[in-house]
N, CA, C and O of each residue as an XYZ file, in Angstrom:
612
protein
N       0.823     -1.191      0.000
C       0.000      0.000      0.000
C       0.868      1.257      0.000
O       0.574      2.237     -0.684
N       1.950      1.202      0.789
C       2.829      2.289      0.467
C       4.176      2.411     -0.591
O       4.962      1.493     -0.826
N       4.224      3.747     -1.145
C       5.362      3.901     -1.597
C       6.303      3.532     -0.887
O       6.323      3.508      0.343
N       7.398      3.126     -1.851
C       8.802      2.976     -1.697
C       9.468      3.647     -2.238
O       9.308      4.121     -3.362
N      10.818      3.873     -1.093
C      11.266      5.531     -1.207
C      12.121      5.177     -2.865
O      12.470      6.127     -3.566
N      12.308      4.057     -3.208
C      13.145      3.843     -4.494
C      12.503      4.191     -5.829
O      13.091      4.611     -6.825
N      10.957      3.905     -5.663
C      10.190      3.911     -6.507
C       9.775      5.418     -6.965
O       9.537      5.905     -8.069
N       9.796      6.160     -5.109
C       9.450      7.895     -5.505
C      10.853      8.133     -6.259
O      10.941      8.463     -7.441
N      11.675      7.966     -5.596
C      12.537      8.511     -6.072
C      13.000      8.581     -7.928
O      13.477      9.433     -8.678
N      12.486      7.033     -8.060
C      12.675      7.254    -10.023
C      11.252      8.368    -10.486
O      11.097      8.842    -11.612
N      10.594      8.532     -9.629
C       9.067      9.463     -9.578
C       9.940     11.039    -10.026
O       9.936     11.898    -10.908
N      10.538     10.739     -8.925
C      11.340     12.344     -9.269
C      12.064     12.575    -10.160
O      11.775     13.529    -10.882
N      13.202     11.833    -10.425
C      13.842     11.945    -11.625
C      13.282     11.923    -12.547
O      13.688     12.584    -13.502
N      12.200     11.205    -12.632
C      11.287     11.405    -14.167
C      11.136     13.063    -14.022
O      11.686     13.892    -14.748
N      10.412     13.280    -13.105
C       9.814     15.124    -12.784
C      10.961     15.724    -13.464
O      10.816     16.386    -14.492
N      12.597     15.417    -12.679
C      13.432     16.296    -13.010
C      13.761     16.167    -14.554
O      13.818     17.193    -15.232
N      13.983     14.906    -15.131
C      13.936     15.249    -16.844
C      13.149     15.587    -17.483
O      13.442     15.724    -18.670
N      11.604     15.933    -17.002
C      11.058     16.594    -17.668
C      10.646     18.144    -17.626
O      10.116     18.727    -18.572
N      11.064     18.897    -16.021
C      11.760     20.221    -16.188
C      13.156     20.606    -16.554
O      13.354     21.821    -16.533
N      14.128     19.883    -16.871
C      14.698     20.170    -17.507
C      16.045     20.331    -16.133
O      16.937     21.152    -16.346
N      16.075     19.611    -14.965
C      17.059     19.314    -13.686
C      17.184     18.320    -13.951
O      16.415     17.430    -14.316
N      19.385     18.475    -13.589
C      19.969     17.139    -13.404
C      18.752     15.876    -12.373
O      17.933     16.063    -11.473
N      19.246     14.613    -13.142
C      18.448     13.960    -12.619
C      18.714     13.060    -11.399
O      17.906     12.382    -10.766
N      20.364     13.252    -11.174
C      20.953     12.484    -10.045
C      20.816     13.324     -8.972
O      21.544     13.216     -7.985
N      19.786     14.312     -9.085
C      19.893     14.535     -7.286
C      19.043     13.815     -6.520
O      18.964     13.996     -5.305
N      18.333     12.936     -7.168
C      17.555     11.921     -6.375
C      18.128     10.659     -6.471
O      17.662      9.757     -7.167
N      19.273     10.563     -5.691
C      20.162      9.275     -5.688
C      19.935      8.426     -4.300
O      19.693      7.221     -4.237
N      20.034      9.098     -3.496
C      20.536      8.655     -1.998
C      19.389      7.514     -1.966
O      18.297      7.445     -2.531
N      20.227      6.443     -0.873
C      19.992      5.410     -0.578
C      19.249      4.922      0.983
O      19.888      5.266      1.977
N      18.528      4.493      1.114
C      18.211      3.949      2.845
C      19.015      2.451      2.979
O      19.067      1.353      2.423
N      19.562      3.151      4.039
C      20.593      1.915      4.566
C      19.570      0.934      5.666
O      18.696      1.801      5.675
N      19.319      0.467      6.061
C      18.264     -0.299      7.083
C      20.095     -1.688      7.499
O      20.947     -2.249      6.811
N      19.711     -1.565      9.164
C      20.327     -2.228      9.751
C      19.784     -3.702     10.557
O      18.826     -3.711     11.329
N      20.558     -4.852     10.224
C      19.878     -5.983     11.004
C      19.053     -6.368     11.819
O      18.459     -7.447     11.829
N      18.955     -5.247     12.758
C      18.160     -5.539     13.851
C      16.955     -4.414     13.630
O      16.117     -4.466     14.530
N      16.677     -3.314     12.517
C      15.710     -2.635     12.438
C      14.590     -3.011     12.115
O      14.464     -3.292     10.923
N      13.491     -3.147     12.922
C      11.714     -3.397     12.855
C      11.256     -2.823     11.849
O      11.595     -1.694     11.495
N      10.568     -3.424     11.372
C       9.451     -2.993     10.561
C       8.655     -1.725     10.755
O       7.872     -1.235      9.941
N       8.931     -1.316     11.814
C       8.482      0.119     11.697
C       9.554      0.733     12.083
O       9.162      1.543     12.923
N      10.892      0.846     11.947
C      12.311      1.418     11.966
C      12.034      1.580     10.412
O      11.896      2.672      9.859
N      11.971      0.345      9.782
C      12.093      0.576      8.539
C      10.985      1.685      7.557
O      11.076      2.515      6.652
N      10.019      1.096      8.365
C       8.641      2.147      7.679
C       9.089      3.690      7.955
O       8.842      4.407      6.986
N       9.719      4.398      9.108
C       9.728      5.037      9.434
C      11.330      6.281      8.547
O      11.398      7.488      8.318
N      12.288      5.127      8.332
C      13.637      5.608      7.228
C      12.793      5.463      5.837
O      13.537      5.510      4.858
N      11.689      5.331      5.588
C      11.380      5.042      3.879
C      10.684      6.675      4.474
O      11.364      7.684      4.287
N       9.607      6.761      5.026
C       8.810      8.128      5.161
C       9.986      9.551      4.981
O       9.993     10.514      4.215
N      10.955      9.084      6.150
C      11.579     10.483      6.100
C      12.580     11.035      4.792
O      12.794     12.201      4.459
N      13.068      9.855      4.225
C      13.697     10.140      2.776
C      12.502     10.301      1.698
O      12.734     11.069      0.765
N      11.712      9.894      1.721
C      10.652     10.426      0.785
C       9.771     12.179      0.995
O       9.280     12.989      0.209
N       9.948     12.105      2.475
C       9.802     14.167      2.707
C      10.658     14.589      2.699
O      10.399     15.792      2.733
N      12.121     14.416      2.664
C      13.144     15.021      2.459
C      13.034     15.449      0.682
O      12.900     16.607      0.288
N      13.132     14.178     -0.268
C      12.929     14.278     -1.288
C      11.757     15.435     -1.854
O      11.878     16.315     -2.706
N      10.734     15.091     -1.113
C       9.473     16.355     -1.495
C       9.629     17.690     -1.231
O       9.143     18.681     -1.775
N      10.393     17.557     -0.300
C      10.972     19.071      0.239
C      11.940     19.516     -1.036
O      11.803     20.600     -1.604
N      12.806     18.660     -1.356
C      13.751     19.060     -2.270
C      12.957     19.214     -3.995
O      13.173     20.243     -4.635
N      12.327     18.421     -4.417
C      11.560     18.972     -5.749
C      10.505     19.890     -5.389
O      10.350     20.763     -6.243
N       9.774     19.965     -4.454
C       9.303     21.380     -4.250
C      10.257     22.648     -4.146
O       9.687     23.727     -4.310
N      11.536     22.677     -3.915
C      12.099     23.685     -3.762
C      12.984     23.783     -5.595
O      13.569     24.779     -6.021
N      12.801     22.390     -6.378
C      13.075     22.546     -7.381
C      12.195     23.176     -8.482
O      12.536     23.870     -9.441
N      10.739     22.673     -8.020
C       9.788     23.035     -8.829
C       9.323     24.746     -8.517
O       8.397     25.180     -9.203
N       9.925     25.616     -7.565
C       9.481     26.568     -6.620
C       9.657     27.929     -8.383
O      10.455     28.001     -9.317
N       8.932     28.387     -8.139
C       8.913     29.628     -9.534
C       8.911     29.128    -10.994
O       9.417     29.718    -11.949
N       8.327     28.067    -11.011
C       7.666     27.053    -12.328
C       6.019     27.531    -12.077
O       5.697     28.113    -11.041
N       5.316     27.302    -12.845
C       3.543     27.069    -13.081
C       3.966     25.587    -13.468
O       4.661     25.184    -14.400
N       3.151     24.734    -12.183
C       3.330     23.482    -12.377
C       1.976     22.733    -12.568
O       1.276     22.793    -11.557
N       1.464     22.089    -13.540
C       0.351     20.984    -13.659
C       0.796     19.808    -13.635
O       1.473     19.399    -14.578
N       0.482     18.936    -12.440
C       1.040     17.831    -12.456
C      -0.517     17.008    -12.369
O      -1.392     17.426    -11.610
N      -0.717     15.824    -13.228
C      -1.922     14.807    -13.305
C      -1.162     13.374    -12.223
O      -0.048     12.851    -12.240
N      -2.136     13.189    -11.554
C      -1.817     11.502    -10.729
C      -2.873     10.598    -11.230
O      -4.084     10.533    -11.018
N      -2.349     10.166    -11.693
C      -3.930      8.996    -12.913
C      -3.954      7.839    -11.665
O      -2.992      7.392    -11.041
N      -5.503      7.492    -11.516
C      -5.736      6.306    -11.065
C      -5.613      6.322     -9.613
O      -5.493      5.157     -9.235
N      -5.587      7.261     -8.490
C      -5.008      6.871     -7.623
C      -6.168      6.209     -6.745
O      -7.395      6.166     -6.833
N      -5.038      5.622     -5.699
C      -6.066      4.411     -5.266
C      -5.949      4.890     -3.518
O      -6.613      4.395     -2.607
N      -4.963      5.930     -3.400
C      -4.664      5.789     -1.885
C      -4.261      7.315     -2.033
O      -3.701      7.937     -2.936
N      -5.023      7.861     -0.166
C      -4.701      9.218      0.122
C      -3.168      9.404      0.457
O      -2.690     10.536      0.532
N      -2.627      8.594      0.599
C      -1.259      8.979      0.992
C      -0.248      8.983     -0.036
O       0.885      9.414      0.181
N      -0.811      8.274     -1.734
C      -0.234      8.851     -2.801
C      -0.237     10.173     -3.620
O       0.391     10.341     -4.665
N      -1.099     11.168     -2.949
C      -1.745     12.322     -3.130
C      -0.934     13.087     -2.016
O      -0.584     14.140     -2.547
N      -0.534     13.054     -0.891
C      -0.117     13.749     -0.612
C       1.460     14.170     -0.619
O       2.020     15.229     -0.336
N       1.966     12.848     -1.079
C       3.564     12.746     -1.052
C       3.903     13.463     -2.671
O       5.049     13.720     -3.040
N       3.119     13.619     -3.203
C       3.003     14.467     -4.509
C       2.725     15.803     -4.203
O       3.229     16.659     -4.929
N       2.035     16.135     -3.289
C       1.331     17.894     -3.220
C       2.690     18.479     -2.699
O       3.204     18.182     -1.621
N       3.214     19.388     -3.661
C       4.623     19.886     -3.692
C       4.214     21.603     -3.665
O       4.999     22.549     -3.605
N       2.762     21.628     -3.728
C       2.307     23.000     -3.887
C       2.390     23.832     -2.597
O       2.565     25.047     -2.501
N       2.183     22.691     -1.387
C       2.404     23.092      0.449
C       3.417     23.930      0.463
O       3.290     24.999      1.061
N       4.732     23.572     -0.257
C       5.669     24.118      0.190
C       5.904     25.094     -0.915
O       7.107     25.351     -0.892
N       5.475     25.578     -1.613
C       5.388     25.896     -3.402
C       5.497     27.412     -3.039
O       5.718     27.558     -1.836
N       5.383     28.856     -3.903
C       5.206     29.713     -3.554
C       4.392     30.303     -4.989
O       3.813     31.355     -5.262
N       4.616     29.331     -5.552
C       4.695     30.163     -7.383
C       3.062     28.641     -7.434
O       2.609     27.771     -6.690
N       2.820     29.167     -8.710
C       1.155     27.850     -9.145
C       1.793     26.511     -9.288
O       2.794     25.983     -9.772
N       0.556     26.187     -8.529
C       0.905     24.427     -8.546
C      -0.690     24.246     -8.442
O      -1.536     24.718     -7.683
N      -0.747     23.105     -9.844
C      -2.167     22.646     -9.774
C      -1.879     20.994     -9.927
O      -1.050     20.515    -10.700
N      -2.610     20.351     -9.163
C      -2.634     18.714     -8.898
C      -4.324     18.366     -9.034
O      -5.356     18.525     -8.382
N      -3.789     17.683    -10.562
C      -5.080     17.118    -10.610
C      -5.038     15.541    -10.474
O      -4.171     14.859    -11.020
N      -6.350     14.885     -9.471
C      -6.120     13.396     -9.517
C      -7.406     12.895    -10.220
O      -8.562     13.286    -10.384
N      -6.796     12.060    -10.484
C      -8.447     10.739    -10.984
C      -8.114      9.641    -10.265
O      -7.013      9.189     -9.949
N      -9.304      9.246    -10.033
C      -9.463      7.782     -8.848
C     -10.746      7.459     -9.156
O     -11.669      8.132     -9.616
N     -10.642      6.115     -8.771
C     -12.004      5.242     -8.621
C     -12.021      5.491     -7.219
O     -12.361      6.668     -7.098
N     -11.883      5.129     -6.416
C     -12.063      5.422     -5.109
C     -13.118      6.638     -4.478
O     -13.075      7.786     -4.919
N     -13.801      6.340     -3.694
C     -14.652      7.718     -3.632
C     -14.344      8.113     -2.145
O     -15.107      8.877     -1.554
N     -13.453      7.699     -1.661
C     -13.606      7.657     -0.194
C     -12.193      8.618      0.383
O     -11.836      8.790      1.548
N     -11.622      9.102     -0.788
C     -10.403      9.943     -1.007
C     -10.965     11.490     -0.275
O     -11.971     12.061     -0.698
N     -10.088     12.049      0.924
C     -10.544     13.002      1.269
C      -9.776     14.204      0.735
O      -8.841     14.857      1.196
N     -10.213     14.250      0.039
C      -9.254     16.283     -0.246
C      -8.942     17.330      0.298
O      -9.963     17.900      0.682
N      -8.211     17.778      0.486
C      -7.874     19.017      1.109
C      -8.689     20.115      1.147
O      -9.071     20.332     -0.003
N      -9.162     20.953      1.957
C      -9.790     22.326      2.001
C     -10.148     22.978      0.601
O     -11.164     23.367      0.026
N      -8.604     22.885      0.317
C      -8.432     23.790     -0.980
C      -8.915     22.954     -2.186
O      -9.127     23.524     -3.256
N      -9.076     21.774     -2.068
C      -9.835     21.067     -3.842
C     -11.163     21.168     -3.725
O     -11.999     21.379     -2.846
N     -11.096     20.895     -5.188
C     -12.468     20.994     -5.597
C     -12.483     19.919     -6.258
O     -11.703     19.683     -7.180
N     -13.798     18.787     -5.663
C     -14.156     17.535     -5.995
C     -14.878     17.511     -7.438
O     -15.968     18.074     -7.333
N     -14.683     17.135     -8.505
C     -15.383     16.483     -9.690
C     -15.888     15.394     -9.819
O     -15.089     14.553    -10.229
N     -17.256     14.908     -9.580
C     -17.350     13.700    -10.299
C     -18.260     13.688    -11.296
O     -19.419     14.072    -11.455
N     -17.141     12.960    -12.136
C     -17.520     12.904    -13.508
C     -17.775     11.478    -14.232
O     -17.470     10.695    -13.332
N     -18.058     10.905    -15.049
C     -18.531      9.790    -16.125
C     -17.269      9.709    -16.834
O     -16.442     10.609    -16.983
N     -17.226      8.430    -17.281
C     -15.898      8.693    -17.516
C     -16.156      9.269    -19.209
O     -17.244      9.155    -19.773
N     -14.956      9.880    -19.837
C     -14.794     11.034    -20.937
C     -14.907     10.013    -21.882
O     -14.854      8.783    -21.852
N     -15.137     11.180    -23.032
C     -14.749     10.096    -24.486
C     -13.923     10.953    -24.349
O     -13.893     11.957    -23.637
N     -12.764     10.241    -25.545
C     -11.489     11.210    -25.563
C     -11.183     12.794    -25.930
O     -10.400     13.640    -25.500
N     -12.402     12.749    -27.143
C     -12.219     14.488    -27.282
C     -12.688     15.572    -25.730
O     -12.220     16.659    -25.392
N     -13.687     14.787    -25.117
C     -14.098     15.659    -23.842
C     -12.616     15.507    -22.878
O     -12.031     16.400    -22.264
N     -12.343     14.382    -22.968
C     -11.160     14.269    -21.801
C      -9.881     15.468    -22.206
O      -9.458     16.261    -21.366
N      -9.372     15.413    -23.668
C      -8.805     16.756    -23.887
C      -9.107     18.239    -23.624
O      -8.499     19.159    -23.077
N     -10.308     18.095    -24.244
C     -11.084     19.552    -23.512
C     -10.982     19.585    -21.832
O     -10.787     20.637    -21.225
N     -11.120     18.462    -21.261
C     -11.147     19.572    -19.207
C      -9.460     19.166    -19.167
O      -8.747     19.914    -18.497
N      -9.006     18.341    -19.665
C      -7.525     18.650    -19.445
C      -6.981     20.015    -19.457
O      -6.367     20.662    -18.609
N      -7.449     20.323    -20.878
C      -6.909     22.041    -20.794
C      -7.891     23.040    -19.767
O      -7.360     23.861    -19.020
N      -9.085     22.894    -19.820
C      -9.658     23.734    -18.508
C      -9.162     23.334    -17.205
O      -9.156     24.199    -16.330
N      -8.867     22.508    -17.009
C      -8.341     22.410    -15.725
C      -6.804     22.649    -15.919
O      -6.653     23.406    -14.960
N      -5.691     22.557    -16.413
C      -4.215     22.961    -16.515
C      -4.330     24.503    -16.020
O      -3.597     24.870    -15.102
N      -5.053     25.222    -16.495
C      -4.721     26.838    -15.419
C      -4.000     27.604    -16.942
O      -3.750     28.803    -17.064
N      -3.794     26.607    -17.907
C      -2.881     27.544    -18.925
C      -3.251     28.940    -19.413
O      -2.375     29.678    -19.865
N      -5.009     29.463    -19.304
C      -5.311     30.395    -19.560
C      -6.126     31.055    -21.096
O      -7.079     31.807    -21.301
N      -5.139     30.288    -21.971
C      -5.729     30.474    -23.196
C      -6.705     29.243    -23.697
O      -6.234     28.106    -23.721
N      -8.186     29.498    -24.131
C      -8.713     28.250    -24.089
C      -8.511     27.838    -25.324
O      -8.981     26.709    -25.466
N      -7.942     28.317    -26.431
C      -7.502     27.518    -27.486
C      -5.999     26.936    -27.877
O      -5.121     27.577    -28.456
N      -5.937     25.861    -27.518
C      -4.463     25.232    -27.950
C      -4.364     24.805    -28.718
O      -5.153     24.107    -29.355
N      -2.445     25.351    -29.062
C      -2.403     25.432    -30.453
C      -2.212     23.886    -30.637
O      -2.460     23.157    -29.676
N      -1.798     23.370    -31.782
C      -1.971     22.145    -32.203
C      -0.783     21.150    -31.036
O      -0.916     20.307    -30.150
N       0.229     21.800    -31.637
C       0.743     20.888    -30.786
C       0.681     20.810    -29.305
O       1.195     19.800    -28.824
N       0.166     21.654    -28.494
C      -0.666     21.696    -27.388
C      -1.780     20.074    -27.832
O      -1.627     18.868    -27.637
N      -2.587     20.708    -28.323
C      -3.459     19.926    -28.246
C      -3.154     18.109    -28.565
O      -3.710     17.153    -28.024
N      -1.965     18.111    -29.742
C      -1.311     16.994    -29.612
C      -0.724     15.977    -28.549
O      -0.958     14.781    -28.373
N       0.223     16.969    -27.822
C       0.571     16.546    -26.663
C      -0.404     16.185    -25.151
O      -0.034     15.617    -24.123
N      -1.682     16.733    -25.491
C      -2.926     16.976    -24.200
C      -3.560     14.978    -24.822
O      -3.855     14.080    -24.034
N      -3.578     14.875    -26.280
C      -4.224     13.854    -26.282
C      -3.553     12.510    -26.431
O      -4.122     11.427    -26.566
N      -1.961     12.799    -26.377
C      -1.064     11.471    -26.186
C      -1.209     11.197    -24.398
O      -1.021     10.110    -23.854
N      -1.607     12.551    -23.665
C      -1.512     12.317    -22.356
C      -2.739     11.705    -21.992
O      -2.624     10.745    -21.231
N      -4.330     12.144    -22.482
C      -5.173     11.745    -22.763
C      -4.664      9.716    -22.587
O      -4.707      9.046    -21.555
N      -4.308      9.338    -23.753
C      -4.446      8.319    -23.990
C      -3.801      7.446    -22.757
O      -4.428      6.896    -21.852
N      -2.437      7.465    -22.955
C      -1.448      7.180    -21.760
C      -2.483      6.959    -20.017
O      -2.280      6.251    -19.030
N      -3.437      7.840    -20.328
C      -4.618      7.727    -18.831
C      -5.327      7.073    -19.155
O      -5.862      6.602    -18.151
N      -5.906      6.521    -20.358
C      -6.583      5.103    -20.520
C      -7.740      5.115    -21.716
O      -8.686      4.332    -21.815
N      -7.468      6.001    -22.420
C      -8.324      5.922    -24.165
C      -7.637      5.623    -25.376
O      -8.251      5.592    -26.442
C-alpha cells in the first residue's frame, strides 16, 4: 500500500527530466540495519521520501506546475506528490481515482464525472491545466491527447 522511497525517487527523476534538472539529485539510498523493525524501517522510507518532497518542491518553486496523478487508489499517494504546500509560485494537482472515499484538502475541488470520451477528456484537461488560453495550439493539443491516452483511451 505504500510507496517505496526507491520507486518515488525514479518518480522524481522522471519530474526532473522533464523540467529540464539534473536527474541524479535523487540518488541517496536507505541503509536499514539488522536488527531494524518494521516500523524502523517504515519510518527511514517516510523520512527520505519528505526530504525528497521538500527538495523537488524547492526545485519546482517559480515554475507554473500541472502535475496529473492517474488512477489513484490511496490518500497517501496524493499527498507525497502535493509539492504545492511548500510551493510559492502555481501548482495545480489534478487526480483521478475510482475510489470515492479519497478526502481532499480544504483547498480542492471535488469532480465527479462519467468517464470522458477522448475528445471531452482533452477539452477539461486544458480547462483544468490553469494555462489560460482556451484555445491550444496544435501541438498543445497533440501533446494533451497522447496524455489523454497514456490515462486510458
Amino acid at each position: 500500500r505504500h510507496i517505496t522511497y526507491n520507486l518515488y525517487a525514479e518518480c522524481m527523476r522522471k519530474l526532473c527530466h522533464q523540467i529540464g534538472a539534473p536527474t541524479d539529485l535523487f540518488h541517496e539510498e536507505i541503509y536499514f540495519l539488522p536488527d531494524d523493525t518494521d516500523l524502523m524501517k517504515a519510518a527511514k522510507n517516510l523520512e527520505a521520501i519528505e526530504q525528497a518532497k521538500t527538495k523537488m518542491a524547492r526545485l519546482l518553486n517559480g515554475l507554473k506546475v500541472f502535475l496529473v496523478l492517474d488512477d489513484v487508489w490511496f490518500s497517501e499517494s496524493v499527498e507525497i506528490f502535493n509539492f504545492g504546500e511548500e510551493m510559492e509560485s502555481s501548482f495545480t494537482l489534478l487526480i483521478t481515482t475510482r475510489t470515492l472515499d479519497m478526502f481532499p484538502s480544504t483547498q480542492a475541488c471535488w469532480v465527479d464525472i462519467p468517464l470522458l470520451r477522448p475528445h471531452d477528456a482533452v477539452s477539461y484537461f486544458f480547462l483544468e491545466s490553469g494555462r489560460g488560453d482556451p484555445l491550444p495550439t496544435d501541438e498543445e493539443f497533440h501533446t494533451a491527447t497522447k496524455i489523454v491516452q497514456k490515462c486510458g483511451f
